[in-house]
GUMI-279358 format. One line per 4 residues: number of its first residue (from 1); their letters; for each residue x, y, z of N, C-alpha, C. Coordinates in steps of 0.02 Angstrom, whole numbers, plus 50000, padded with zeros to 5 digits. Layout:
<sites>
NUM> a> X:Y:Z:X:Y:Z:X:Y:Z  ...
</sites>
This chain:
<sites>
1> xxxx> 56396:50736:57750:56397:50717:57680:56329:50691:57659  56292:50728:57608:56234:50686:57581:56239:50602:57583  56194:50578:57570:56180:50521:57551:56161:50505:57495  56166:50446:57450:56134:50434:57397:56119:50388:57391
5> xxxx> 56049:50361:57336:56026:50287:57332:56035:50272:57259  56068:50239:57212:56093:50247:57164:56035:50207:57122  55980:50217:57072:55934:50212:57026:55935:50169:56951  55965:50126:56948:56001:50108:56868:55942:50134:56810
9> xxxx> 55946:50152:56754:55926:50192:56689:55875:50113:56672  55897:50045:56699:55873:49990:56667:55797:49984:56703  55790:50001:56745:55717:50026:56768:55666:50052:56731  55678:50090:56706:55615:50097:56624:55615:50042:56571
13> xxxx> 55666:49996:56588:55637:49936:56536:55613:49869:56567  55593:49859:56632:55577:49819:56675:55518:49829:56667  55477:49758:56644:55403:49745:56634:55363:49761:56686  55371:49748:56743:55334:49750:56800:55342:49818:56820
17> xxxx> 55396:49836:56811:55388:49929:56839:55336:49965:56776  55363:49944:56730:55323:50001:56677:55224:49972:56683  55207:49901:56722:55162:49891:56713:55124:49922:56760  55166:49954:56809:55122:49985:56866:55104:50074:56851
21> xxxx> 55058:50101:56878:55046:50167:56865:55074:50208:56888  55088:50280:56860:55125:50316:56882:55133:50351:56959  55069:50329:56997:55054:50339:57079:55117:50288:57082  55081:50215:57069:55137:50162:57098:55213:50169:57095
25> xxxx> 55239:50187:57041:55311:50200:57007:55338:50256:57056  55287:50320:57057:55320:50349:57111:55323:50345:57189  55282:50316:57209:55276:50275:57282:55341:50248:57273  55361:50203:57205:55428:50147:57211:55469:50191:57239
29> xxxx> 55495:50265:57198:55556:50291:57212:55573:50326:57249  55503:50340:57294:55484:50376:57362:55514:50318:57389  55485:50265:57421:55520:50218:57468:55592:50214:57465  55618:50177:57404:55692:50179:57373:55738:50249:57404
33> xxxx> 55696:50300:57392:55769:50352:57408:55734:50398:57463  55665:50367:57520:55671:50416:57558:55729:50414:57620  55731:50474:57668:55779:50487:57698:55787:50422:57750  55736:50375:57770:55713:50329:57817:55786:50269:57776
37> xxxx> 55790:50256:57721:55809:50195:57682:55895:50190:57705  55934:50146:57688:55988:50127:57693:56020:50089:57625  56085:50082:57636:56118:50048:57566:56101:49975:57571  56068:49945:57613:56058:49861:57619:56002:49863:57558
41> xxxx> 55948:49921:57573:55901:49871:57530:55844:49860:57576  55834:49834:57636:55801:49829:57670:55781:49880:57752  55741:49909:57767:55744:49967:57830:55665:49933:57858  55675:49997:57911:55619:49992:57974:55593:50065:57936
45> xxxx> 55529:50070:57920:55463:50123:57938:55410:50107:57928  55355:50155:57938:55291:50139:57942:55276:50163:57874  55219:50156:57843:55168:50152:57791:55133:50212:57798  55104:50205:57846:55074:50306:57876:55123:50330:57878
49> xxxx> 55180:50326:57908:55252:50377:57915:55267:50407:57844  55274:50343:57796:55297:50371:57729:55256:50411:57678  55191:50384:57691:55146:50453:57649:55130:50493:57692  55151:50508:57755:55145:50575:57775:55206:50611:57751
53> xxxx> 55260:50573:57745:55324:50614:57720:55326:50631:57663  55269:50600:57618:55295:50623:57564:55223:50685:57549  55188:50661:57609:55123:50741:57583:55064:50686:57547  55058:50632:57554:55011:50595:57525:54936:50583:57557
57> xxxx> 54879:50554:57554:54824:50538:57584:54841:50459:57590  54844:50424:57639:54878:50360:57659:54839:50327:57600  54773:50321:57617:54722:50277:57537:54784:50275:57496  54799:50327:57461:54833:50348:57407:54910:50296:57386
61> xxxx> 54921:50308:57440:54989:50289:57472:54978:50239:57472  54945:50198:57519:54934:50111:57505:54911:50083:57434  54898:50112:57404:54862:50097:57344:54912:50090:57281  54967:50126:57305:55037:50108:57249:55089:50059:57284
65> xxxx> 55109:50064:57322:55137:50004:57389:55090:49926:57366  55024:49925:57349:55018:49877:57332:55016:49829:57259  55042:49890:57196:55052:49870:57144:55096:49859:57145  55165:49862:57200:55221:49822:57181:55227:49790:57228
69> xxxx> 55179:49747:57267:55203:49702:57319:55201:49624:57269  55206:49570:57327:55217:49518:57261:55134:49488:57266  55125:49428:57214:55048:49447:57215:55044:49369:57167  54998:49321:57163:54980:49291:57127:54953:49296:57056
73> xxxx> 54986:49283:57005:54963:49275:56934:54951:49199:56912  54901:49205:56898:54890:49119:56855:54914:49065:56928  54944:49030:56897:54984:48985:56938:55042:48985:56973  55066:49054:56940:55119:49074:56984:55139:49143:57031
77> xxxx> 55162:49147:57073:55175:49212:57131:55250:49252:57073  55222:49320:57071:55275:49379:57068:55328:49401:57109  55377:49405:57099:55430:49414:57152:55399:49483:57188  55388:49534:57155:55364:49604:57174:55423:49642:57174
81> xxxx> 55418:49693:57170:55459:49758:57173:55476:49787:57218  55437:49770:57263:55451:49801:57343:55390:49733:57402  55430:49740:57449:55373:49692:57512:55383:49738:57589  55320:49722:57617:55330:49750:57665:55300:49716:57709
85> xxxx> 55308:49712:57762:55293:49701:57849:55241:49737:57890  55183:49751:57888:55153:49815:57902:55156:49800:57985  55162:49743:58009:55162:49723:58098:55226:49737:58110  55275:49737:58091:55344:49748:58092:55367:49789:58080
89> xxxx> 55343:49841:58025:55364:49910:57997:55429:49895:57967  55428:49851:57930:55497:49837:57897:55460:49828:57812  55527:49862:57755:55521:49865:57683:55577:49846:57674  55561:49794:57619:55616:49769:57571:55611:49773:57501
93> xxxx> 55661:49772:57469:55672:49767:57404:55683:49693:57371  55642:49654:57361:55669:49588:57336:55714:49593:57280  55724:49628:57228:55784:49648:57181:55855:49668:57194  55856:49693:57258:55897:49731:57271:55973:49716:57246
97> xxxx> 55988:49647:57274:56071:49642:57279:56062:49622:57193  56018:49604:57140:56022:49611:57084:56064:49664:57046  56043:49730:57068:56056:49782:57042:56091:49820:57090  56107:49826:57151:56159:49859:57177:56213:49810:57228
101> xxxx> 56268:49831:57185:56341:49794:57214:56375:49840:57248  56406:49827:57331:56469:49875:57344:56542:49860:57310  56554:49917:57320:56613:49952:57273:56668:49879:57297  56655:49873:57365:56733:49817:57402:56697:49793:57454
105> xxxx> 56738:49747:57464:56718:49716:57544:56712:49781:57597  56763:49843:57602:56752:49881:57633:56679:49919:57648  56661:49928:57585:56593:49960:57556:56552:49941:57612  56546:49861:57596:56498:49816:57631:56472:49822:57699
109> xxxx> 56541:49833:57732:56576:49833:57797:56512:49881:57812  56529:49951:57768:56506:50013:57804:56394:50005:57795  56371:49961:57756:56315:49938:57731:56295:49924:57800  56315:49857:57827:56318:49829:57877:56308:49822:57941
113> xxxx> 56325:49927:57965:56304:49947:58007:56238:49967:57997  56200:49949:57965:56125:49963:57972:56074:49914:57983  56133:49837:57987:56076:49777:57973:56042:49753:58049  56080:49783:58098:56059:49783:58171:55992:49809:58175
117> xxxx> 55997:49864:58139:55928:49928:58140:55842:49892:58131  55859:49834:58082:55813:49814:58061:55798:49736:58110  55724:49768:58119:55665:49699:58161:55687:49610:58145  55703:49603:58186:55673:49503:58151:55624:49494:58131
121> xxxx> 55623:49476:58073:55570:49465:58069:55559:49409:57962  55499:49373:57952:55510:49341:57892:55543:49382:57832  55548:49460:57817:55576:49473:57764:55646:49490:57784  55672:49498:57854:55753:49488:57855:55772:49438:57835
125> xxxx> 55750:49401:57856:55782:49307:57844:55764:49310:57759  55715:49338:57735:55722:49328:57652:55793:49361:57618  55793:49427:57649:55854:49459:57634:55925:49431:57647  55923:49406:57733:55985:49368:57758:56011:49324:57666
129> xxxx> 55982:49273:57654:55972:49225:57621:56000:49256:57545  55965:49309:57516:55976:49353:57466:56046:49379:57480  56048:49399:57538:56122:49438:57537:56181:49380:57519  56178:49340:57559:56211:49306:57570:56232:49268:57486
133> xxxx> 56170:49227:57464:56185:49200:57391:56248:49270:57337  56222:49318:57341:56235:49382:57312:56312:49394:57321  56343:49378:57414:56406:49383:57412:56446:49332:57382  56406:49277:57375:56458:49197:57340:56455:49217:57288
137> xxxx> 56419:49260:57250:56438:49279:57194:56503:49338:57156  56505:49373:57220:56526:49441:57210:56613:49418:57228  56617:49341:57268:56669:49314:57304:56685:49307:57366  56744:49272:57395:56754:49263:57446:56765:49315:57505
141> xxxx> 56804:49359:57494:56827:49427:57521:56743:49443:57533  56683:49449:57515:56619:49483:57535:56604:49439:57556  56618:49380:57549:56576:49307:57617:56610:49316:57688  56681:49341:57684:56720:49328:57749:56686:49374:57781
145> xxxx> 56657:49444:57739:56648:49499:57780:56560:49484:57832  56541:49466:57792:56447:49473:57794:56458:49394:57865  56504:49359:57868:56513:49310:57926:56558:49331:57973  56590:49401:57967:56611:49438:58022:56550:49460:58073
149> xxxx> 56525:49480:58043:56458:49510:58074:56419:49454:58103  56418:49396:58079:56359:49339:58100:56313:49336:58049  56338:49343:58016:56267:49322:57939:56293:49269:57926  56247:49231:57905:56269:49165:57863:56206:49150:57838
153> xxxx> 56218:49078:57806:56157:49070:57745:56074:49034:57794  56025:49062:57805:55984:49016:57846:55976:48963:57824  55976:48923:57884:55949:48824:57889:55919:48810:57841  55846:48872:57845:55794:48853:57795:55788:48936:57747
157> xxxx> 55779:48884:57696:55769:48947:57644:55675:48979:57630  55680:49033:57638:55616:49076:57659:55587:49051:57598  55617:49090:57553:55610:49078:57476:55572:49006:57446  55610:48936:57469:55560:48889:57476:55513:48880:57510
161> xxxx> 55514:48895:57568:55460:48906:57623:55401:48928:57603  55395:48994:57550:55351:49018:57525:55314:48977:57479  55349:48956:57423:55335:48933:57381:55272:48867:57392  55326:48820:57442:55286:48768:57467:55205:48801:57526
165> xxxx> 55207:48839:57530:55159:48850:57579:55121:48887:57524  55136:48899:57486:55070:48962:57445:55042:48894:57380  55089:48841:57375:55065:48771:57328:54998:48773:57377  55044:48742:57446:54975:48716:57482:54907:48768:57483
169> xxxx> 54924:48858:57487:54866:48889:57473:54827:48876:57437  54851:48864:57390:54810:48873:57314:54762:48806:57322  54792:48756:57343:54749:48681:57366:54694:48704:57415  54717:48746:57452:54660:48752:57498:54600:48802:57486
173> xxxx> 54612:48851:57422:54581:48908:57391:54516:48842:57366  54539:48796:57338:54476:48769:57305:54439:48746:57341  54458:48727:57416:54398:48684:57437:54383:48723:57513  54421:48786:57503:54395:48827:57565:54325:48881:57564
177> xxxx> 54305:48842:57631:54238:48869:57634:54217:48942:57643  54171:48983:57618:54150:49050:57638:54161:49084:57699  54142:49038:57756:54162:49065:57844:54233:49072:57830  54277:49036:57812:54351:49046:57812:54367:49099:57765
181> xxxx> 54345:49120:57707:54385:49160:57675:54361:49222:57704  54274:49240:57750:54276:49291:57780:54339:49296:57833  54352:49238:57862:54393:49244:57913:54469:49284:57892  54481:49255:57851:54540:49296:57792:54536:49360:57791
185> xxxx> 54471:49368:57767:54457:49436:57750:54467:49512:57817  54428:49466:57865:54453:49508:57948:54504:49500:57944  54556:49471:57940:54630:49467:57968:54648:49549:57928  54636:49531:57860:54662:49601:57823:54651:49644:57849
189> xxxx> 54574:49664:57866:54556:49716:57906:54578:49706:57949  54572:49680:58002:54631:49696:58070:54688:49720:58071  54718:49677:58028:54794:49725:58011:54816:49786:57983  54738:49796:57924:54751:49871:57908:54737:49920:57972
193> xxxx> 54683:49899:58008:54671:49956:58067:54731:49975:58106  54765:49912:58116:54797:49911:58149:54885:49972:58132  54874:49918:58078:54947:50006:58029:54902:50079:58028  54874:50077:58011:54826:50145:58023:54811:50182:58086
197> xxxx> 54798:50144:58130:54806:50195:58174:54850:50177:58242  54885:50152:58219:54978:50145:58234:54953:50090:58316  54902:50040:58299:54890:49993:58353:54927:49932:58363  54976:49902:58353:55019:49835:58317:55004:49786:58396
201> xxxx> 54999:49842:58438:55000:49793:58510:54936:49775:58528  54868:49794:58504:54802:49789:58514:54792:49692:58464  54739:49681:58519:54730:49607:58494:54649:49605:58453  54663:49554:58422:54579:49552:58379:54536:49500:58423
205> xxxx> 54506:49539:58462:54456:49533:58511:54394:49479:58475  54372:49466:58525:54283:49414:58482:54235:49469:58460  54254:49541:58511:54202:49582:58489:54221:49618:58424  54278:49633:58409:54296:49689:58355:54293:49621:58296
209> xxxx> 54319:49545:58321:54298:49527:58235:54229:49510:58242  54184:49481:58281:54113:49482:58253:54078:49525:58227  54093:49624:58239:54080:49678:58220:54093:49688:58141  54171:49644:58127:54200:49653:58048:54160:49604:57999
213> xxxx> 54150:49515:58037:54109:49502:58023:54052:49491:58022  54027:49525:58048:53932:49538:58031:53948:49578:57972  53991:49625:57964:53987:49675:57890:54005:49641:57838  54043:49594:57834:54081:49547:57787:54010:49545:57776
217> xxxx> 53983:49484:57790:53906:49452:57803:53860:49484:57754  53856:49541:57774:53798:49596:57730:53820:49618:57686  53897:49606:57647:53917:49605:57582:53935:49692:57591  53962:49680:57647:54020:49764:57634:54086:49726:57618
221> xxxx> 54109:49769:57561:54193:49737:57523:54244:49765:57584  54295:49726:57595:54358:49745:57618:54374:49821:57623  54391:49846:57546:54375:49896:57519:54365:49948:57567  54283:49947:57575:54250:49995:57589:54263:49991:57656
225> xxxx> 54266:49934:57684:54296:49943:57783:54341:49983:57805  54399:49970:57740:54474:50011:57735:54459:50072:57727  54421:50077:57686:54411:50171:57675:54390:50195:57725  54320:50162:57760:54297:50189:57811:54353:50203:57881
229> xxxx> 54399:50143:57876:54446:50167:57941:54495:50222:57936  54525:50233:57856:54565:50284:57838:54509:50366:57858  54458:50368:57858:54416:50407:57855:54396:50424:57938  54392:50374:57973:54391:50388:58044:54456:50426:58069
233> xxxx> 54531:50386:58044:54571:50416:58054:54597:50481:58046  54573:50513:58000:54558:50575:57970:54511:50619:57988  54470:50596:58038:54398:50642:58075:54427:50674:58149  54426:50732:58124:54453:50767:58189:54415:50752:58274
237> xxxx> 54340:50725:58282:54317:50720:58363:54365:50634:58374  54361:50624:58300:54376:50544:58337:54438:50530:58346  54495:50584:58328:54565:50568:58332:54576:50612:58390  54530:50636:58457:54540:50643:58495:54529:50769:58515
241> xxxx> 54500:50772:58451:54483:50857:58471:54402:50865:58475  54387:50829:58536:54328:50834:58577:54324:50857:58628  54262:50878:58652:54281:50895:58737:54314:50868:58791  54281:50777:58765:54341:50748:58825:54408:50727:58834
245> xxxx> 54444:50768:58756:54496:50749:58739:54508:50653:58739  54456:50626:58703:54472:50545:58715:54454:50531:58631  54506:50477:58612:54501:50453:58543:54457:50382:58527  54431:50385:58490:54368:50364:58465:54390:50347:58390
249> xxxx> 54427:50283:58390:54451:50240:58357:54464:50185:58343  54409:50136:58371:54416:50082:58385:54365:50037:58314  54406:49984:58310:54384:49942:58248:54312:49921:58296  54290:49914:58349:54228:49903:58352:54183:49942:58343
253> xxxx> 54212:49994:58343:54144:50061:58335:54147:50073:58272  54217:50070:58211:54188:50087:58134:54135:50021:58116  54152:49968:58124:54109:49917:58113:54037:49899:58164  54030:49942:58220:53965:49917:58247:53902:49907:58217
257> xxxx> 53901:49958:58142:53832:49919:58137:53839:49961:58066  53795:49949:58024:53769:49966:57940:53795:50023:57945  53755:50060:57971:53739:50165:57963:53805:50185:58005  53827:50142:58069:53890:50167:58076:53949:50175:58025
261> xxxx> 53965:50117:58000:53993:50113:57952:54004:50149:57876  53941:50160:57877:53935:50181:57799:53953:50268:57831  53932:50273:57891:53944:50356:57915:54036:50371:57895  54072:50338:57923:54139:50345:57912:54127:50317:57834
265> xxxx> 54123:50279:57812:54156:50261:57727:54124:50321:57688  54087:50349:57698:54039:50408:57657:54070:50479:57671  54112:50481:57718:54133:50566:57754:54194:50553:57747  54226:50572:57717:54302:50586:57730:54325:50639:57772
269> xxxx> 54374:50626:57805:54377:50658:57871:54407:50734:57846  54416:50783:57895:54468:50861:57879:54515:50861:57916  54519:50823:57947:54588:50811:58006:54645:50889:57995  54632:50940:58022:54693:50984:58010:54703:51012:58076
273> xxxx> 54761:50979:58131:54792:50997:58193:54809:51087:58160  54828:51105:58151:54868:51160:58122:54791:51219:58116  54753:51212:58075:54703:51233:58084:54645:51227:58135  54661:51174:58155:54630:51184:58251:54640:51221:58293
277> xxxx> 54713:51220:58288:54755:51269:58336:54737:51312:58315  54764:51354:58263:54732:51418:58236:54666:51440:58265  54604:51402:58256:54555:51419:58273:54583:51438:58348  54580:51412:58394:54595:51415:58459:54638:51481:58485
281> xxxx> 54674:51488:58434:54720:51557:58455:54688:51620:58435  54645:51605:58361:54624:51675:58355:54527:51676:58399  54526:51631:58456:54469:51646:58491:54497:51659:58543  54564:51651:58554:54603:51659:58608:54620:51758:58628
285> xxxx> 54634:51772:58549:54651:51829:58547:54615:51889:58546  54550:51859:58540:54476:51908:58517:54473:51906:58616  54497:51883:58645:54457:51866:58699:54507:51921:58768  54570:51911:58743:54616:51966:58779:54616:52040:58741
289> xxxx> 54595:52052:58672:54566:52106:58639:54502:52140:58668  54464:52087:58689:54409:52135:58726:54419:52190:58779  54389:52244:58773:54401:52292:58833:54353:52244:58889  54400:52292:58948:54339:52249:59012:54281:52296:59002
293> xxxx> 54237:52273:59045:54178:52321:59067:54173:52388:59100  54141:52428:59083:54153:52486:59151:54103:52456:59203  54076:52486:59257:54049:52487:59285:54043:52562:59353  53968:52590:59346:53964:52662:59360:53942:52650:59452
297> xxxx> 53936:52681:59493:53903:52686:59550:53856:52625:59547  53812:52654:59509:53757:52609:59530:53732:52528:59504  53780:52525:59456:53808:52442:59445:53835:52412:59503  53888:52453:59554:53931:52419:59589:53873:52397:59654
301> xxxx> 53805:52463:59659:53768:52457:59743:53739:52380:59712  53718:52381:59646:53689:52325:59613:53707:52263:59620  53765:52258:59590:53792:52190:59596:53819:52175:59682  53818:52217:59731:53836:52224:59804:53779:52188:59830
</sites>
């Protein structure tokens, strides 16, 4: 039986959706109804996984994923439209149990079997918490069910957790020093390398961040580090179709030095496995197409 992810019509009048661009909006409904998603609201995939599924250039792809993540305005944080986990490979919907209710406690039941699927991690426990408020609403019969399973409401609520810890950010935004907000700034980059070229178990070494920051330093943007790694990732010797068959991907080598750097952020890669192969088969085929050689008498006393 198909599946379906049900869309409400009230989505074109939601400020924050209509404020994002039409890349972003469709990234939304790519995530929302790809085949990876479940009726919770919340799943396990990757970020590269999903704009390869959908035929995207990851840049591309991250670049709408982050008009609906949640985000600081003025003095206050956006719920967002979507959050994600990029160390965890987990997406959530912070709206979700807003706008989609099961039919019965049964419904639920069958929801339910998917909540195993998904990582521990800080946006389950946001969801746990969400679900949970959502069934005291919906009634008792959906509380008995969601504490069949072992859900219940967490100790601590994420939701405040956040709040109080991003007050204290904002306290610390004013009187935090330059070395630290570079330091910030590597973490991002680390973590993007890290979703990018699917490293989550690789650690940020003294050498790969002094490499990120010396570039910080010389006033290369975030930005341009990111592009440059999406761009390595995308270069066919360095994703491993070299002679020595070895990949050449490491956040110390896009960042080792100026001209390295700017080499990947300036080249966008051709990465096409499919057309590699190809090449390979039709030199393959020119090569069993050849006639052999003859060879007469006096070739054979020759080469004898």
């Amino acid at each position: 039986m198909a599946r379906y992810r049900p869309v409400q019509t009230i989505i074109w009048s939601d400020e924050d959706f209509l404020a994002m661009s039409d890349d972003a909006q469709l990234v939304w409904l790519h995530v929302f109804t790809n085949p990876l998603s479940n009726p919770l609201g919340i799943f396990k995939a990757t970020v590269p996984g999903l704009a390869a599924e959908k035929g995207w250039k990851l840049e591309r792809y991250i670049k709408g994923i982050q008009e609906g993540l949640p985000k600081r305005l003025g003095e206050r944080y956006t719920k967002g439209l979507i959050d994600v986990d990029f160390s965890r490979h987990v997406v959530r919907f912070p709206n979700y149990f807003k706008h989609n209710k099961p039919d019965n406690p049964n419904v639920l039941k069958g929801w339910l079997k998917s909540w195993d699927e998904v990582p521990k991690c800080d946006l389950k426990i946001q969801h746990q918490a969400a679900l949970y408020e959502a069934c005291k609403r919906w009634g008792k019969p959906y509380v008995n069910v969601i504490e069949t399973f072992g859900i219940t409401l967490p100790q601590t609520f994420p939701k405040q957790e956040r709040e109080q810890e991003r007050e204290r950010e904002q306290e610390r935004d004013i009187k935090k020093p330059m070395s630290s907000k570079l330091d910030d700034n590597a973490e991002i980059i680390f973590t993007f390398w890290c979703s990018t070229m699917q490293k989550q178990k690789s650690a940020f070494s003294k050498a790969r961040k002094k490499c990120v920051l010396d570039r910080l330093k010389e006033g290369y943007s975030v930005e341009g580090i990111q592009q440059a790694i999406i761009n390595c990732s995308n270069t066919p010797h360095n994703m491993g179709q070299n002679q020595n068959r070895k990949v050449y991907d490491d956040l110390e080598l896009i960042c080792r030095s100026p001209e390295k750097l700017e080499q990947f952020r300036d080249n966008p890669g051709n990465l096409n496995t499919s057309g590699h192969n190809q090449q390979n088969i039709e030199v393959f085929k020119r090569f069993l197409d050849e006639p052999e050689p003859e060879y007469n008498e006096h070739d054979l006393e020759t080469h004898s």
